[in-house]
Backbone as CSV, one residue per row, in Angstrom:
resi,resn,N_x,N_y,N_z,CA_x,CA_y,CA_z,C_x,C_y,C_z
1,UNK,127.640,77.426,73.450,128.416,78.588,73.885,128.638,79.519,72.684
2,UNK,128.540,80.784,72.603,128.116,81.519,71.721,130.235,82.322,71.767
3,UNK,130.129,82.620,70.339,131.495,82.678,70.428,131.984,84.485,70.041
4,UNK,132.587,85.211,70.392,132.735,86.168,70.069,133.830,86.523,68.770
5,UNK,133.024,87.877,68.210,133.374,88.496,66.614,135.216,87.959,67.157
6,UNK,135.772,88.608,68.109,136.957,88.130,67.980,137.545,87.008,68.294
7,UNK,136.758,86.628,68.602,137.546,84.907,68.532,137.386,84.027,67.611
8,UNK,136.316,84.348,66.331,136.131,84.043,64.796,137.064,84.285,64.545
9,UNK,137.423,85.827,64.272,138.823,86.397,63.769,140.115,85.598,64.156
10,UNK,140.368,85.459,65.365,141.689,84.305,65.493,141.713,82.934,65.548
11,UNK,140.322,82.408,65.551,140.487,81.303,64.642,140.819,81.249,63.181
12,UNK,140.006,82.198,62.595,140.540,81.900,61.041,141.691,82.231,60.551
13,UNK,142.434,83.357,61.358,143.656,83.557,60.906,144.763,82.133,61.301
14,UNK,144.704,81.516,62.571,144.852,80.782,62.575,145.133,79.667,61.426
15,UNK,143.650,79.072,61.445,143.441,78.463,60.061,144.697,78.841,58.379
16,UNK,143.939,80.194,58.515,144.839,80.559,57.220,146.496,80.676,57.672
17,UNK,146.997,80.509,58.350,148.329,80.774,58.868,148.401,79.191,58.480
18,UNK,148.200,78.281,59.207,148.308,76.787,59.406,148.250,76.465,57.486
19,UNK,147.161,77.025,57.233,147.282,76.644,55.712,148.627,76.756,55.118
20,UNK,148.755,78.034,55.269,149.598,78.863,54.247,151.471,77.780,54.465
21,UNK,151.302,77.454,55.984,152.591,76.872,56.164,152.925,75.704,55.116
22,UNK,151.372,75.265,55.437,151.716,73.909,54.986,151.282,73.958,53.180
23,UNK,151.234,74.738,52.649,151.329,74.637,50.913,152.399,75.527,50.796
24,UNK,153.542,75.910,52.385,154.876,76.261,51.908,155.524,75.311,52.237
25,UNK,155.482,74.427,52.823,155.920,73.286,53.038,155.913,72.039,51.919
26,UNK,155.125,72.207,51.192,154.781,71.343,50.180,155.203,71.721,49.300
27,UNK,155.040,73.003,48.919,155.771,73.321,47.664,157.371,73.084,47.682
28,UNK,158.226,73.331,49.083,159.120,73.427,49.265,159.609,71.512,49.343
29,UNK,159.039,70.848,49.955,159.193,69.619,49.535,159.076,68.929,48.156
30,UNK,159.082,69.571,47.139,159.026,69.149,45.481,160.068,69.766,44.687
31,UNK,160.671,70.832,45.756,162.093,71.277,45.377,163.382,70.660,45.146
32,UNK,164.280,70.821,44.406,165.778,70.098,44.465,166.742,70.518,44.659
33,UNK,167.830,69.985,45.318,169.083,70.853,46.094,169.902,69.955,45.237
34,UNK,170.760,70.451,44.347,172.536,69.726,43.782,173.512,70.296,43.866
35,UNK,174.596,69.845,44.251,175.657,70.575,44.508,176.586,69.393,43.822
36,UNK,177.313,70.240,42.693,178.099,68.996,41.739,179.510,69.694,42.101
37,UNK,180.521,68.380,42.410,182.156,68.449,43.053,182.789,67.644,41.498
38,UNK,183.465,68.784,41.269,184.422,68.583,40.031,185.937,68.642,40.084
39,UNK,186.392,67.248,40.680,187.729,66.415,40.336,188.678,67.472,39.741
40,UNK,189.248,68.116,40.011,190.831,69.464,39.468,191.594,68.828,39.615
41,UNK,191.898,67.636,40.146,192.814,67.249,40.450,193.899,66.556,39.228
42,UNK,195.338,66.012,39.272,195.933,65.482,38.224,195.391,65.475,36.797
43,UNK,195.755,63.733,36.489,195.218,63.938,35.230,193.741,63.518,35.065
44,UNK,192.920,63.807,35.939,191.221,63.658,35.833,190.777,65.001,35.142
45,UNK,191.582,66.199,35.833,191.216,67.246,34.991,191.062,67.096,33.663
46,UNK,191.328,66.078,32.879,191.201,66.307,31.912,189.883,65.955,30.932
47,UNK,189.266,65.571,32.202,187.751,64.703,31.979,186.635,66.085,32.068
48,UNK,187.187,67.513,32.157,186.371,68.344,32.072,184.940,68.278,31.279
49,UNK,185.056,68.161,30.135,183.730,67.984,29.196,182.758,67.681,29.314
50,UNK,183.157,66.547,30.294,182.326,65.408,30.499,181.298,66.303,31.834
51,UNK,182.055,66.623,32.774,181.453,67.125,33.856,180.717,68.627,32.777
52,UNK,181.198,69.111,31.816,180.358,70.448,31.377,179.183,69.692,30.785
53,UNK,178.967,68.815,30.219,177.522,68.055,29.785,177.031,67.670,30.689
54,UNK,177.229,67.157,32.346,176.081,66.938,33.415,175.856,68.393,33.774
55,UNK,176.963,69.175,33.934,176.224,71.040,34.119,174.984,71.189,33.132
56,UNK,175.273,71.251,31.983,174.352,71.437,30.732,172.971,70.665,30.964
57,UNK,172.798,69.219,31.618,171.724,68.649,31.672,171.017,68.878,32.797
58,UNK,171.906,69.422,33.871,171.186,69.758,35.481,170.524,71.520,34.739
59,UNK,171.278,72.310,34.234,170.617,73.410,33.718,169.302,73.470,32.902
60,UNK,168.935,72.483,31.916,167.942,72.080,31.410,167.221,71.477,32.173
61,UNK,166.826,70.584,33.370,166.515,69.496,33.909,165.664,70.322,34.893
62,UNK,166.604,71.393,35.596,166.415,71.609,37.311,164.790,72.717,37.042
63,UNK,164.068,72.796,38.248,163.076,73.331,37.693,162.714,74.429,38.783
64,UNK,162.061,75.697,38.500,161.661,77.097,39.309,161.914,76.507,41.169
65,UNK,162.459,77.282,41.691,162.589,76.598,43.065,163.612,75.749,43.323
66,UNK,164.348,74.877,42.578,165.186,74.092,42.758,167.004,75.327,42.676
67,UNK,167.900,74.546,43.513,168.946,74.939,43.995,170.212,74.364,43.120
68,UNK,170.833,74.764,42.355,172.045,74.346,41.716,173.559,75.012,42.110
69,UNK,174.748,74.194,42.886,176.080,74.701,42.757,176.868,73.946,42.433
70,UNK,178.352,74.240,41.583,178.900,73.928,41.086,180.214,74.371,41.974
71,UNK,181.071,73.304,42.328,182.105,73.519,43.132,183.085,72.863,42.690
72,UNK,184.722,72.923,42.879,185.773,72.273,42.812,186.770,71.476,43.651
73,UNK,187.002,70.679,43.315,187.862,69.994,44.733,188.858,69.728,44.083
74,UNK,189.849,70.680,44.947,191.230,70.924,44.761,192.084,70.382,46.154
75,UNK,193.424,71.021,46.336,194.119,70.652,47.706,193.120,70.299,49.126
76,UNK,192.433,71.659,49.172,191.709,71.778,50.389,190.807,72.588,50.089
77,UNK,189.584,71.907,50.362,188.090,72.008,49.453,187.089,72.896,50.681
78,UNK,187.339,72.708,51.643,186.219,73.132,52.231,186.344,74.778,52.264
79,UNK,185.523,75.319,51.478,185.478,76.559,51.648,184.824,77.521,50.197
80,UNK,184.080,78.238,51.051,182.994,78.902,49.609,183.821,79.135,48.491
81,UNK,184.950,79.665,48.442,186.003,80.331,47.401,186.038,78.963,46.021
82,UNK,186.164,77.878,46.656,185.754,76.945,45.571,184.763,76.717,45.098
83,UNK,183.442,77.093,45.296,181.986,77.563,44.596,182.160,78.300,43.335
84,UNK,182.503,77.441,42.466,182.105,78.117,40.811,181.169,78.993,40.520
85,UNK,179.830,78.291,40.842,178.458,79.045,40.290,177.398,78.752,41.348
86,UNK,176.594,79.453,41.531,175.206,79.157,42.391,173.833,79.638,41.981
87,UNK,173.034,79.202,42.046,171.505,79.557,41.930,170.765,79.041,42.443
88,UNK,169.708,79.722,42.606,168.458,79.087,43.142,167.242,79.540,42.200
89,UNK,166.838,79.257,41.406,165.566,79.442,39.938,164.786,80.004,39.978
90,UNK,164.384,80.877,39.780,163.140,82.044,40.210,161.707,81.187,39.148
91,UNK,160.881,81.978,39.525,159.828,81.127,38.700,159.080,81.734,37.386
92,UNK,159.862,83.201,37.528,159.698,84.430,35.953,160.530,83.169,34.996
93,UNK,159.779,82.552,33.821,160.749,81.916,32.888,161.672,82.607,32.405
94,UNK,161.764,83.717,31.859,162.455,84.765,31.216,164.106,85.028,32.218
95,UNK,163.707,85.557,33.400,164.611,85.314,34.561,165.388,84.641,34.935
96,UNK,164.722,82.948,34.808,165.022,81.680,35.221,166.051,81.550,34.025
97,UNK,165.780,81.839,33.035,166.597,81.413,31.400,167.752,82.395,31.837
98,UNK,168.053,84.088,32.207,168.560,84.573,32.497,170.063,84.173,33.628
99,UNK,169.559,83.575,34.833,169.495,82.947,35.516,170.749,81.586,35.017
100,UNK,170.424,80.705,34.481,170.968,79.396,33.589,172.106,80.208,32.757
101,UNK,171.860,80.935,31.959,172.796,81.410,30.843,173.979,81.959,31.943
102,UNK,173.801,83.146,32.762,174.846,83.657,33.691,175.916,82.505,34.436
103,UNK,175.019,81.439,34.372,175.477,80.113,35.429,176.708,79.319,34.553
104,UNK,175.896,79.110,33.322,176.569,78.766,32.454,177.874,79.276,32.068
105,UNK,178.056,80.646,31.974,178.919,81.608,31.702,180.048,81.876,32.367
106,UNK,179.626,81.463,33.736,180.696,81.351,34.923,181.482,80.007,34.884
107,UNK,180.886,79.095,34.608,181.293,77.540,34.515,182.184,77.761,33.355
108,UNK,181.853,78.203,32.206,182.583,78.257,31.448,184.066,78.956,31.087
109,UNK,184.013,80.217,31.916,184.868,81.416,32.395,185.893,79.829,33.297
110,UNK,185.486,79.636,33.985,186.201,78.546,34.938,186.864,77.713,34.428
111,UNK,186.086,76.654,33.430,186.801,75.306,32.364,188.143,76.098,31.973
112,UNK,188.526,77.313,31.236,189.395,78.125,30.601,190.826,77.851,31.675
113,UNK,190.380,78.458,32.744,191.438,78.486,33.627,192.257,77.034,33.975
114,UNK,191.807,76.147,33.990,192.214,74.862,34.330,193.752,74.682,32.994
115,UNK,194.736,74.794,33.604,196.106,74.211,32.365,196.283,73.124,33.397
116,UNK,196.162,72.977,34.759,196.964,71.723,34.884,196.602,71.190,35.786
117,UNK,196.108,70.365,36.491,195.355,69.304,37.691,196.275,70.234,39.218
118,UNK,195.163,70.026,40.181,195.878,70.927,41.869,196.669,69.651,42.089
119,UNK,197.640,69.893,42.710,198.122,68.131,43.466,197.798,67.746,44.362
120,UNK,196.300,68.410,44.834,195.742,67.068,45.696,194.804,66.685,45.811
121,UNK,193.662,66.175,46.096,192.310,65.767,46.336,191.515,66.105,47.501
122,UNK,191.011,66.946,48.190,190.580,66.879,49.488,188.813,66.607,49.065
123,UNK,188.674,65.617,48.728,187.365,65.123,48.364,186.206,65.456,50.001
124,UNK,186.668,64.563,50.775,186.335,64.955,51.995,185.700,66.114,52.199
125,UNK,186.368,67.585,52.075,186.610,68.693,52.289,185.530,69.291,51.460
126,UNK,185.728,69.131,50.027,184.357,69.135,49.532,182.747,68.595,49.692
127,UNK,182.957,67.716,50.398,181.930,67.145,50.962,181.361,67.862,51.976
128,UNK,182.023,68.110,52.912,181.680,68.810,54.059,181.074,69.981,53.787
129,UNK,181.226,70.688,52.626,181.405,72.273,52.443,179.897,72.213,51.703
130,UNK,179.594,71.065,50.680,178.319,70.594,50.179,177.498,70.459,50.739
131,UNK,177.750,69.314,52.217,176.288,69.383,53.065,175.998,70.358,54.030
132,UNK,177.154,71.571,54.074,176.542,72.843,54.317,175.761,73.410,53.868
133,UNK,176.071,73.880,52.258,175.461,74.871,51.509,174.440,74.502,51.387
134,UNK,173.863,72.866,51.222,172.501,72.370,50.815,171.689,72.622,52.009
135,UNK,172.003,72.436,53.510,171.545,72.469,54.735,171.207,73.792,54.639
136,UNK,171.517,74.692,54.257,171.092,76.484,54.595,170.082,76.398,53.561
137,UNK,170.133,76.118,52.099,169.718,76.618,51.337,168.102,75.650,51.352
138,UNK,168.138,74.844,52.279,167.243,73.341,52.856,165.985,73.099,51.713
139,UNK,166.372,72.751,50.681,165.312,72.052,49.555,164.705,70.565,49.905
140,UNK,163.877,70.115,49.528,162.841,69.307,49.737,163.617,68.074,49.320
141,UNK,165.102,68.085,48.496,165.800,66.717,48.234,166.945,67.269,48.185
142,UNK,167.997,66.525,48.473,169.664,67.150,48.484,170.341,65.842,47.951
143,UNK,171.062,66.130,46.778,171.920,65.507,46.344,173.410,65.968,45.989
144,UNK,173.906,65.476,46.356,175.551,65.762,46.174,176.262,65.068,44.966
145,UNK,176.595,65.097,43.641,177.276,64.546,42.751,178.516,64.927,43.091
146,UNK,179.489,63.939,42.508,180.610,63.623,42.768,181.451,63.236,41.338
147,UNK,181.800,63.931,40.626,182.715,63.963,39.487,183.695,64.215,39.472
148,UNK,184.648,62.533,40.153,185.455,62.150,40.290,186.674,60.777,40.372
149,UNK,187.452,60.097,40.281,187.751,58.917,40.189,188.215,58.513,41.503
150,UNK,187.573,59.133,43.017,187.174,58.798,44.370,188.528,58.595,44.405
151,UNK,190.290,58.887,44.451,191.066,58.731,45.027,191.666,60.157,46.103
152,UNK,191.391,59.839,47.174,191.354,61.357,47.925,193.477,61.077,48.416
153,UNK,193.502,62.589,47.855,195.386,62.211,48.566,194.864,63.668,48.989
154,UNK,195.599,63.941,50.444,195.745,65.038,51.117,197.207,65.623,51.252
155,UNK,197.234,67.274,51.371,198.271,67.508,51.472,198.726,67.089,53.038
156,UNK,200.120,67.927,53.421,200.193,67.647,54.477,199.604,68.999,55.175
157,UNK,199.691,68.701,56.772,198.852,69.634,57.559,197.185,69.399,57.528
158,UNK,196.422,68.344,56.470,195.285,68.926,56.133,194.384,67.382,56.681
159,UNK,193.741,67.974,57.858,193.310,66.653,58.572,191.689,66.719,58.364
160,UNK,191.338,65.254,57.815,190.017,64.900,57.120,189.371,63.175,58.075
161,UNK,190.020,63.211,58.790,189.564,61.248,59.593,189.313,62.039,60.958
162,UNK,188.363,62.689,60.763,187.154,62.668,61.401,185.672,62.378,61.418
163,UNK,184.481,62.052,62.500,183.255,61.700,62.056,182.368,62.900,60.955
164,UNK,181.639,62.710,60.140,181.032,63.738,59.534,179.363,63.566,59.466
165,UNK,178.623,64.705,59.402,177.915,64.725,58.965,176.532,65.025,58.208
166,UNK,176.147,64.075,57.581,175.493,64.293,56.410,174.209,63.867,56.065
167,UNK,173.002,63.643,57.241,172.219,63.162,57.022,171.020,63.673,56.171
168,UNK,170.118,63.092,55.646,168.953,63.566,54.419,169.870,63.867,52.942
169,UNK,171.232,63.788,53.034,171.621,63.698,51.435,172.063,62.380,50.653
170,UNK,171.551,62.526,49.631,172.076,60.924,48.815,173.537,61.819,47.804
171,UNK,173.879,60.453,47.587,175.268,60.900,46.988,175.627,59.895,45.708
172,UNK,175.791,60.696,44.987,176.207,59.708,43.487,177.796,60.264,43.048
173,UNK,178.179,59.259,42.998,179.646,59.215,42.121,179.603,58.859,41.127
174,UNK,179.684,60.208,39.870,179.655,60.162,38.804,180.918,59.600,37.546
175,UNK,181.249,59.312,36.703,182.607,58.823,35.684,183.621,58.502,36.941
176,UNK,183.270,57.333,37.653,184.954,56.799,38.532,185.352,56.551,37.462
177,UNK,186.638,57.131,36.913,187.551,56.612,36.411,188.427,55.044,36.900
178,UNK,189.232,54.426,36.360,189.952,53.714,36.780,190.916,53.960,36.542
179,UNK,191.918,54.058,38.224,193.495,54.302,37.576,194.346,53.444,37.694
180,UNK,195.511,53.783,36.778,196.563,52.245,36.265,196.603,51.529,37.436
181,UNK,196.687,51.408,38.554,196.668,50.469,39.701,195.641,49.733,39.678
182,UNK,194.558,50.265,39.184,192.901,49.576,39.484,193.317,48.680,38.278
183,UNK,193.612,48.848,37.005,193.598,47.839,35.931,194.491,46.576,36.546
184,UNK,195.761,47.014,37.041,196.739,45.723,37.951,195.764,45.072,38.407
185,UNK,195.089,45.890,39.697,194.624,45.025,40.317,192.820,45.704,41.156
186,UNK,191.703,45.233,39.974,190.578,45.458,40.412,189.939,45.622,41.784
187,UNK,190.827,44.807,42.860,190.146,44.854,44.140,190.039,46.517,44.654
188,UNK,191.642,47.053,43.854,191.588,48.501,45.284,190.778,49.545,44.165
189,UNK,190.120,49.143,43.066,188.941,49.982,42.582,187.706,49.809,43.508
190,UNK,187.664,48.803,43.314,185.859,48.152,44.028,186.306,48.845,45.212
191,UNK,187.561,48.244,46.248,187.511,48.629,47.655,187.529,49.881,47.941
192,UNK,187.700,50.857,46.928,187.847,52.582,47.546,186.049,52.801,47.457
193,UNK,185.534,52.674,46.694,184.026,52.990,45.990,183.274,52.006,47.578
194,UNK,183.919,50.645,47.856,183.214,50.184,49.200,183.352,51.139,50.717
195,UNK,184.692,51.912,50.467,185.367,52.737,51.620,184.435,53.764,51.643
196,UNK,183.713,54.583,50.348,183.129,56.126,50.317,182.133,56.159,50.797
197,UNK,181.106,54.587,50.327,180.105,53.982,50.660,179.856,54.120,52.303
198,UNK,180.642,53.358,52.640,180.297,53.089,54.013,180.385,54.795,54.775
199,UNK,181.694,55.310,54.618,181.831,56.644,55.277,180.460,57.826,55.003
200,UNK,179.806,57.943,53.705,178.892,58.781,53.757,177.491,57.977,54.278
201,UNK,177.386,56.873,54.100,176.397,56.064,54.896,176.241,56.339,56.357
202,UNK,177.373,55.677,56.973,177.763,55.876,57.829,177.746,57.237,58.847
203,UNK,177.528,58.730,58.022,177.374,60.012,58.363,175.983,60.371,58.562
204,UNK,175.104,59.554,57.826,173.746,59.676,57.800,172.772,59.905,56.242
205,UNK,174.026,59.846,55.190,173.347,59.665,53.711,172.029,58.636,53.479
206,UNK,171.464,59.321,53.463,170.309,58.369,52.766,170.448,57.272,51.663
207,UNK,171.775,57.285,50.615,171.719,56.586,49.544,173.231,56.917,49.135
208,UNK,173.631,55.738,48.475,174.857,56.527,47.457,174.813,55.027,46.476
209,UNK,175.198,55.738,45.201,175.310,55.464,44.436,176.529,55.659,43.304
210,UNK,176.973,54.960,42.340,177.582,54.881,41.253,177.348,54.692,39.611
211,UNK,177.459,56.216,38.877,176.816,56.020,37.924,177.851,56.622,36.514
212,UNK,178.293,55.691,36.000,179.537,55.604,35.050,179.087,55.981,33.509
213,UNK,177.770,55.617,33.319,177.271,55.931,32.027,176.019,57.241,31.844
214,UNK,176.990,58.418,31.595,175.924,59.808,32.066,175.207,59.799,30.990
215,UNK,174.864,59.114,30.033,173.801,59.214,28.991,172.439,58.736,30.038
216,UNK,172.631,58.077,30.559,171.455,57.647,32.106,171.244,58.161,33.531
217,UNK,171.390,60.062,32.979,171.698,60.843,34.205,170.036,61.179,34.618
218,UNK,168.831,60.481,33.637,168.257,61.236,34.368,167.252,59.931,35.265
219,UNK,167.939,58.592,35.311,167.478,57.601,36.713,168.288,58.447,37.640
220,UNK,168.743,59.044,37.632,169.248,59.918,39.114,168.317,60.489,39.679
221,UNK,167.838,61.134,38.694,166.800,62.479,39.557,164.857,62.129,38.873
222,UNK,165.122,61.074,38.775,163.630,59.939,38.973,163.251,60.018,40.021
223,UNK,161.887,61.048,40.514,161.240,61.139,41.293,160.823,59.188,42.083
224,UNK,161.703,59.372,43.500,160.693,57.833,43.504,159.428,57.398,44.348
């Protein structure tokens, strides 16, 4: 059967359409989504530094295409206004460096402001607001860091024991602190870190993890 000039033509566009998806698809699957939640709370605030050296290593680390935000969890977290910094990496190096330094600059503008911990934790709240931003911004891996000592106190009015969810993101909890109760008595350390576990599991996380020694931040983001 003999085929006509135009039906060459929409096959190959075809073809090239089908291509084109799928080496955007691929490229877009080698991408990285992080969204790092930084503890304001009491006296954890005071562990700032620590969280500005995993900023500093995700800024060096993250690569053209990949997605970086930096957020805070204060009273009641869910909501863009607690978004420190955002980017997404262009692939001009010059730009991209441009890009990092501005990011940097904002994070830093931010550390300044901190004199005294929010009084409450809505960890939760931040969570929720994370596997939004990563879901829109939809990179090829989504991870949520968590730089915090996982004790969530809510104010009042502010209701968080509901189902959530969060599926295709892994989640690492970065420096748990231990607080004077946990030294009394080790069980209600282990048992809060078993509680976070199960709840983001439980939402549809792919993974979570606990990682206390950030000199070994980069088995995190070990391609596996």
């Amino acid at each position: 059967m003999k085929r006509t000039f135009s039906t060459v033509i929409i096959v190959a566009f075809t073809l090239l359409a089908f291509t084109g998806c799928s080496s955007k698809e691929q490229a877009q699957s080698h991408t990285q989504g992080v969204y790092l939640l930084i503890d304001t709370s009491g006296t954890y605030a005071k562990e700032l530094d620590k969280a500005l050296a995993v900023i500093n290593y995700l800024l060096g680390t993250l690569n053209p295409g990949d997605t970086l935000a930096v957020a805070k969890v204060s009273s009641r977290s869910f909501s863009e206004k607690d978004i420190i910094a955002k980017a997404t990496f262009i692939k001009d190096p010059i730009k991209a460096n441009a890009q990092k330094r501005a990011f940097r600059d904002r994070v830093d503008k931010f550390s300044k402001t901190i004199d005294k911990g929010s009084a409450y934790t809505d960890i939760t709240g931040g969570i929720i607001q994370a596997a939004e931003y990563l879901n829109e911004a939809n990179p090829g891996r989504k991870t949520v860091l968590i730089f915090s000592d996982m004790q969530e106190e809510l104010g009042k009015g502010t209701v968080r024991d509901f189902p959530i969810e969060l599926s295709g993101i892994r989640f690492v909890a970065l420096n748990v602190t231990k607080l004077n109760t946990d030294n009394k008595d080790p069980r209600r350390y282990l048992g809060r870190l078993e509680w976070w576990q199960k709840r983001v599991l439980n939402a549809g996380a792919t993974d979570w993890r606990v990682v206390n020694d950030l000199e070994h931040l980069e088995r995190v983001f070990r391609q596996s």
